[in-house]
C-alpha positions as CSV (number, residue, x, y, z in Angstrom):
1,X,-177.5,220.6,126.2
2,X,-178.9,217.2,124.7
3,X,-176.4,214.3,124.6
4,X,-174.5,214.7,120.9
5,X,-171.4,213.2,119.3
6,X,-169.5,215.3,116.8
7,X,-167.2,213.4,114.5
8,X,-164.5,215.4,112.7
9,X,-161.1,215.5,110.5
10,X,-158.5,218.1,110.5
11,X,-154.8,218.8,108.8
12,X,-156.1,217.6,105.5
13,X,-157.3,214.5,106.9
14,X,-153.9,213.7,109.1
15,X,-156.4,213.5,112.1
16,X,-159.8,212.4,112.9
17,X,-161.1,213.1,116.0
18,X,-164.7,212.6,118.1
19,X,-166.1,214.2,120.4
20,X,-168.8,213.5,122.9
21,X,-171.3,215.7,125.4
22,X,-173.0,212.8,127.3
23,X,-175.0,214.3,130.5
24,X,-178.3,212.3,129.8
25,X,-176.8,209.1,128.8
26,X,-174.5,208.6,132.0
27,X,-177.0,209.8,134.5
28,X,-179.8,207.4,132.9
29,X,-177.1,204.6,133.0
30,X,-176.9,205.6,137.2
31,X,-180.4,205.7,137.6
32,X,-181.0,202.4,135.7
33,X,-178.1,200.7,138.0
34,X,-178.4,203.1,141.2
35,X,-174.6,203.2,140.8
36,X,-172.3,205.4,143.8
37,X,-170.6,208.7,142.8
38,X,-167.3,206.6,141.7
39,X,-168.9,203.7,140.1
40,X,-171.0,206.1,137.9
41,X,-167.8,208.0,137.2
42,X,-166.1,204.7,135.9
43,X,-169.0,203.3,134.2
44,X,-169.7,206.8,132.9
45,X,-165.9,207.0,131.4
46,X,-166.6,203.8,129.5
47,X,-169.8,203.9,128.3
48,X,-168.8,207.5,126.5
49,X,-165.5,205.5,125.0
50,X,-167.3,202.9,123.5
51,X,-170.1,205.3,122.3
52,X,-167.3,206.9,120.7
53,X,-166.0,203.9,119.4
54,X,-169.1,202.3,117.8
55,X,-170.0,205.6,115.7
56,X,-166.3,204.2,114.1
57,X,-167.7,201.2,112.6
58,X,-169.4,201.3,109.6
59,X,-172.1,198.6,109.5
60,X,-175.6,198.7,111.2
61,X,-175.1,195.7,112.7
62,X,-171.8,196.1,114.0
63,X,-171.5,195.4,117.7
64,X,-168.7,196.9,120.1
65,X,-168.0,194.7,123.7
66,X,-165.4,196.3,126.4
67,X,-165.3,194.4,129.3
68,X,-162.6,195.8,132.1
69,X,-162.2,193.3,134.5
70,X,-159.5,194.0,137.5
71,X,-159.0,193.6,141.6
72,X,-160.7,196.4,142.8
73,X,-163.9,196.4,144.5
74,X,-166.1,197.5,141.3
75,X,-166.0,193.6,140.1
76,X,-165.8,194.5,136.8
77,X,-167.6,196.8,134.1
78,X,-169.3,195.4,130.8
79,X,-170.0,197.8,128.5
80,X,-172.1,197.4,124.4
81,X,-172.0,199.7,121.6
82,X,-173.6,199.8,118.2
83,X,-172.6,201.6,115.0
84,X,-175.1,204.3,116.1
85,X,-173.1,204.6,119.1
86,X,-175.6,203.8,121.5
87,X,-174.7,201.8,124.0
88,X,-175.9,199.7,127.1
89,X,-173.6,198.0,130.1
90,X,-173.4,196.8,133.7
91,X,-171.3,197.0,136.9
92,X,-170.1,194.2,138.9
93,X,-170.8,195.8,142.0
94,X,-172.7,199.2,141.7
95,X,-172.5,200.3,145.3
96,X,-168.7,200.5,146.6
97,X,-168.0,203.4,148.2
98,X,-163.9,204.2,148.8
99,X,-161.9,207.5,149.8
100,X,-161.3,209.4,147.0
101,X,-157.5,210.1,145.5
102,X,-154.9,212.0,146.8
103,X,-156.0,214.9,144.7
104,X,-159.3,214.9,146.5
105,X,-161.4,213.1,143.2
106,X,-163.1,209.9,142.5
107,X,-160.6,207.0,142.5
108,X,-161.9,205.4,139.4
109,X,-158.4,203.7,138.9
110,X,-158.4,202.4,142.4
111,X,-162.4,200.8,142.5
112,X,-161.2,198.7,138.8
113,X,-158.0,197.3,139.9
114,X,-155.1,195.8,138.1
115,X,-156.2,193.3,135.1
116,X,-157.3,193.5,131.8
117,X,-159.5,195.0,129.0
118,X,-161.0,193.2,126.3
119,X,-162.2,194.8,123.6
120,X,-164.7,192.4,121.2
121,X,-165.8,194.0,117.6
122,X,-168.7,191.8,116.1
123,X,-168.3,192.7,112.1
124,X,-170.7,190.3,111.1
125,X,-167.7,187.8,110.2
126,X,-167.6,184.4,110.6
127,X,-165.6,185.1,114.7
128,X,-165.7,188.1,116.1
129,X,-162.0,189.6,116.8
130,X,-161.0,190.3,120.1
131,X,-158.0,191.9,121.8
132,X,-157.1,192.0,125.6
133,X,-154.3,194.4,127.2
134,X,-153.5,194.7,130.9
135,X,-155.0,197.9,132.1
136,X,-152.5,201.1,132.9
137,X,-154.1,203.7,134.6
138,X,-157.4,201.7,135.6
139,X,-158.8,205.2,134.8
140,X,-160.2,204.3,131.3
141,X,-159.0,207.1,129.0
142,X,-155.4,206.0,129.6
143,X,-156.4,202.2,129.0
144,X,-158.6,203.2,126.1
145,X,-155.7,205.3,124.7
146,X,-152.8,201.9,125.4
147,X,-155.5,199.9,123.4
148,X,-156.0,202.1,120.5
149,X,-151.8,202.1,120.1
150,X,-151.4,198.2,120.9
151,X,-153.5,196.3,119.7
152,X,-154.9,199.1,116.7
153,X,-151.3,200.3,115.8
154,X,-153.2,203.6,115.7
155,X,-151.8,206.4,118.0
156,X,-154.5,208.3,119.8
157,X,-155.4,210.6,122.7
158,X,-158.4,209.8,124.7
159,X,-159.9,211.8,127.2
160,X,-163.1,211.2,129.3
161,X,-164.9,212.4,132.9
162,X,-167.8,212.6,134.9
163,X,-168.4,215.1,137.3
164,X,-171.0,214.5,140.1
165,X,-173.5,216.9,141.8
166,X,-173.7,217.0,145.6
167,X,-177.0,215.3,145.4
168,X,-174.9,212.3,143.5
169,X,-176.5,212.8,139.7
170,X,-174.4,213.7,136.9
171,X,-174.0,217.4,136.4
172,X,-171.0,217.2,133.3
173,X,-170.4,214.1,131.2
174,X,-168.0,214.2,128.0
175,X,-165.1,213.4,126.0
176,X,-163.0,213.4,122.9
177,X,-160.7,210.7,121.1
178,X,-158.2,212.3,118.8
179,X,-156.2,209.8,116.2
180,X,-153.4,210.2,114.2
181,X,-153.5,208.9,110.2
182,X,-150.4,206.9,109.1
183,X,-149.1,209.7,107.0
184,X,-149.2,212.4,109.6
185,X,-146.2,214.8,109.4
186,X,-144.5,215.1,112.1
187,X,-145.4,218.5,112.5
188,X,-149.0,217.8,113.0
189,X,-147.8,215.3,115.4
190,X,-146.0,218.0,117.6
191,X,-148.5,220.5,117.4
192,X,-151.3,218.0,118.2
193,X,-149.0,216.5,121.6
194,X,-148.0,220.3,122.5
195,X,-151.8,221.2,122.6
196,X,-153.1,218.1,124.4
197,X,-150.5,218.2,126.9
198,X,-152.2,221.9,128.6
199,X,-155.6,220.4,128.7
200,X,-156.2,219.9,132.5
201,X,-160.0,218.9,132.5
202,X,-162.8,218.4,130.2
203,X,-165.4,218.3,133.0
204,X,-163.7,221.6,133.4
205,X,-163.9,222.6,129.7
206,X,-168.1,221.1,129.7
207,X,-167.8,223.2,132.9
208,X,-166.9,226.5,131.1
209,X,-169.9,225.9,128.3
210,X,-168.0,224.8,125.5
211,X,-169.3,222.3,123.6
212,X,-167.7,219.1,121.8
213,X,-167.3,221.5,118.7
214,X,-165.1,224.1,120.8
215,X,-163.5,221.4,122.5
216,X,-161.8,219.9,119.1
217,X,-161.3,223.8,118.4
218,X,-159.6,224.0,121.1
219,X,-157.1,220.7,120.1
220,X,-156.6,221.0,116.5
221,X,-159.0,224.1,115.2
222,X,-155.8,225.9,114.0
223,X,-155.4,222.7,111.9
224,X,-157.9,223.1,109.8
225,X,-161.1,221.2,111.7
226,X,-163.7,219.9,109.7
227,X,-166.9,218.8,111.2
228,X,-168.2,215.7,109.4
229,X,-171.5,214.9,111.4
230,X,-173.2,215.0,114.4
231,X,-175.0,211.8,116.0
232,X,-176.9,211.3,119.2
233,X,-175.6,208.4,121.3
234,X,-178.2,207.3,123.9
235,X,-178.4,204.2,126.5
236,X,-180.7,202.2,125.0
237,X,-181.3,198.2,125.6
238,X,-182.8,196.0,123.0
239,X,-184.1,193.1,125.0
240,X,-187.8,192.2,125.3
241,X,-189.7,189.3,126.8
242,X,-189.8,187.6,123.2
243,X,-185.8,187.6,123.5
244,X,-186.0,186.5,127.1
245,X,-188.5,183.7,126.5
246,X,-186.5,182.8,123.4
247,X,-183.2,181.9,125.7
248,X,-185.2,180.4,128.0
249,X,-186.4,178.0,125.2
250,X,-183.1,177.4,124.1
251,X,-181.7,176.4,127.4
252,X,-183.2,173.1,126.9
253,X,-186.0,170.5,128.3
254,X,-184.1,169.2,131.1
255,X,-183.5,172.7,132.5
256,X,-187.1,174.1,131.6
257,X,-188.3,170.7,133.5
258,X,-186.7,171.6,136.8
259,X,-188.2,174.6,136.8
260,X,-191.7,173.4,136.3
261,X,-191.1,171.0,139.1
262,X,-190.9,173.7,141.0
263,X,-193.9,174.7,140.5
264,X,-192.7,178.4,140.6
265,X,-193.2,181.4,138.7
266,X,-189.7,182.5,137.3
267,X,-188.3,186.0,136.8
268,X,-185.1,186.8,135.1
269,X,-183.3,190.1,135.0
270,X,-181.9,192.1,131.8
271,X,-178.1,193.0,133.4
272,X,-178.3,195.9,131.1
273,X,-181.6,197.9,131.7
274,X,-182.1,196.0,135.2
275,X,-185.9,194.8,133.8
276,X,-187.6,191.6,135.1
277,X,-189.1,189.5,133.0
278,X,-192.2,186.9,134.9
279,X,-192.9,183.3,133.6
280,X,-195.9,182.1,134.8
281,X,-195.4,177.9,134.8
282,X,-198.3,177.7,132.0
283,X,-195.6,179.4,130.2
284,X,-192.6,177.7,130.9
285,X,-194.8,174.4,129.9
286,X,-195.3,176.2,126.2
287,X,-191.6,176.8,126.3
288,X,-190.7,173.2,127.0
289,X,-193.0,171.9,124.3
290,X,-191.2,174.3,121.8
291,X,-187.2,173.0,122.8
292,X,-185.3,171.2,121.8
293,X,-184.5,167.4,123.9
């Protein structure tokens, strides 16, 4: 099943709700990064989330940042979405490797840590907004979910996984927000928390076949679900050795000098599709001539 996000309404618009089936796009992110079983399970979580998220925005150049940053030995995730939802991120430190939990699974909760997530929506304003909340779960969905109802005022349900093969590549990757509209009746609202509250698993659901269609069946088809669209997210990044020579012109003469002293080629790395980039010092001369003192 190719990587699709399906973006729906139900009880006469009292709920929208998203849904995402994300196999490619998570294990392409662990190839990219050569990220461990728990690492791509946490990076995985997130990178779905904010796919989800940037198919919410509305214009094309609207631009999503979560960063989670806590304790634990992952040092950190960065993750980028666009309105398209496609998105593009990194991990701190791709390779930890800890016991799993005490129900046998990845610890994703315990490899972030206790801190923060920050959450940065570029609108094309004059600042971007931002809004930071200390983390919950560590475990994404539930941080993603505290977000939504903090800082959002928007009361949501999020869930995410990523199941692993025994060869370490990602056999089931998916998810599904569900939000709640102002005016919901509190009906709605009971049905909708009754319903969430038996679903165990959506690796398990993926698992069983069902797709992110039968998965918002399964939440809130007895509502009345209306499927909007469908959009394919994909892990895509936009740089290119014209961007990467572009900051490197911008850093300025005194910087671009030392490096010619050096006599050196220099290669810089894209954190987000691990590329280098090679500078031979005949260009890094060009460069200079073309900064700014």
């Amino acid at each position: 099943m190719s990587d699709y996000i399906v973006r729906a309404t139900a009880a006469d618009d009292q709920i929208r709700a998203f849904a995402i089936t994300a196999r490619e796009m998570v294990e392409k992110a662990r190839q990219i990064h050569g990220t461990s079983p728990v690492a791509t399970a946490a990076f995985g979580r997130l990178l779905m989330g904010a796919s989800m998220m940037g198919s919410m925005m509305k214009g094309e150049k609207d631009i999503l940042t979560i960063r989670m940053r806590g304790d634990g030995p992952i040092n950190g995730i960065t993750v980028t979405a666009d309105s398209s939802a496609d998105v593009k991120g990194y991990v701190g430190n791709p390779n930890i490797v800890i016991p799993p939990n005490y129900l046998g699974k990845l610890d994703v909760g315990a490899a972030i840590g206790y801190g923060t997530m920050t959450v940065t929506k570029d609108l094309g304003m004059k600042e971007p907004y931002s809004s930071q909340i200390n983390l919950t779960t560590s475990e994404v969905a539930e941080d993603l979910t505290y977000y939504f109802a903090s800082s959002e005022q928007i009361p949501s349900s999020v869930a995410l996984g990523v199941l692993m093969e025994k060869d370490n590549t990602v056999k089931q990757a998916g998810g599904f927000i569900i939000q709640l509209m102002p005016f919901a009746d509190d009906k709605v609202i009971s049905f909708l928390e009754e319903k969430i509250s038996k679903i165990t698993s959506v690796t398990d659901m993926l698992e069983s076949g069902m797709s992110p269609e039968d998965i918002l069946n399964e939440v809130t088809g007895e509502l009345g679900l209306k499927i909007n669209d469908r959009i394919s997210p994909a892990y895509k990044c936009n740089c290119s050795r014209q961007r990467v020579a572009k900051a490197l012109i911008s850093i300025g003469r005194k910087e671009l000098q030392d490096m010619i002293n050096d006599g050196k080629e220099v290669s810089v790395n894209c954190n987000f599709c691990n590329t280098d980039y090679t500078f031979t010092v005949s260009e890094l001369k060009e460069f200079y001539n073309k900064s700014i003192s």
